[in-house]
C-alpha angles and dihedrals in degrees: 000000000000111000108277113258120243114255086241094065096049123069107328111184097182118049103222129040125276133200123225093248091059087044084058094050103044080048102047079047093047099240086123112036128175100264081068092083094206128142119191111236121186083334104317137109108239124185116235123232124262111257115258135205081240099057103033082058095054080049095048100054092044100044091056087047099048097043085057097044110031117117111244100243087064118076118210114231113190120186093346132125124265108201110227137172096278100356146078107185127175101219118193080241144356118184109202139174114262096238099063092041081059098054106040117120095211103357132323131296109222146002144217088232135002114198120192126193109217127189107141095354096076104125091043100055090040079056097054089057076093101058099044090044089053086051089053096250100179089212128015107196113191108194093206097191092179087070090025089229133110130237116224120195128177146158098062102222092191097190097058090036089229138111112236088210132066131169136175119205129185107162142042122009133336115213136160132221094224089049104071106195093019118126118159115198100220094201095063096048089067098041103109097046082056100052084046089058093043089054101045087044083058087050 
């Protein structure tokens, strides 16, 4: 796996540095709304992907499992901003504990697991490990549907902004030791990218 690139490198929309208190602000006085489709990401604005069949498919499907098996204490968050240091990204889900949901000024801090659905949006969210790690983000799951695989990482080391541990998993069941009752099925999270191959290989 090539070196992650850094966030600056990859799709910067404003062209200084902001802190999340001015992104407040330019969004409370609508000069950001929500048909922008930025997300601010260590201090930059950053555009988000287009939605594909591919990964509305991948939401879809997870959304539908972890309604029905997550514990009660945990709150899912789905496309919706975290509020970190210098951050405000918009996972596909974050999955956080309902205290700290409770008690967040803007939205929460961190989360228990952050779960992100790539299909041309890779390097970026490879990118953002470093974000969530930094917020203390006990697991960090890419659902990379290109090669239909997911990414696992795991043990935040905050300091180095960096997780110690990385897995890749293609097959079986994904489940978490924090997530009692969770277990994710990798193949049907990629069905639909598959169909769309076989289809294209008839024509």
């Amino acid at each position: 796996m090539a070196a992650p690139q850094t966030l600056a490198d990859l799709l910067p929309f404003w062209y200084q540095p902001i802190s999340v208190d001015q992104y407040h602000r330019m969004i409370d006085a609508e000069i950001l709304g929500e048909d922008d489709l930025l997300e601010l990401l260590d201090g930059f604005m950053a555009r988000m992907s287009p939605q594909s069949v591919g990964h509305v498919h991948a939401i879809t499907y997870l959304t539908e499992l972890l309604v029905r098996a997550l514990p009660a204490r945990f709150q899912l968050r789905c496309q919706v901003p975290l509020t970190l240091a210098r951050s405000e990204p918009e996972p596909d889900f974050a999955i956080v504990d309902r205290r700290i949901a409770r008690r967040a000024a803007h939205h929460p801090d961190t989360a228990v697991l952050v779960i992100e659905v790539a299909v041309d949006s890779l390097p970026k969210d490879r990118a953002k490990a470093a974000i969530y790690a930094e917020a203390g983000v006990q697991e960090y799951w890419i659902v990379d549907v290109a090669h239909r695989r997911v990414e696992v990482r795991r043990r935040p080391q905050p300091t180095r902004r960096a997780y110690a541990d990385l897995t890749t998993v293609r097959r079986g069941t994904l489940t978490s030791p924090l997530l009692r009752g969770v277990a994710v099925p990798v193949a049907p999270l990629f069905r639909r990218s598959a169909e769309r191959r076989r289809v294209a290989t008839r024509a």
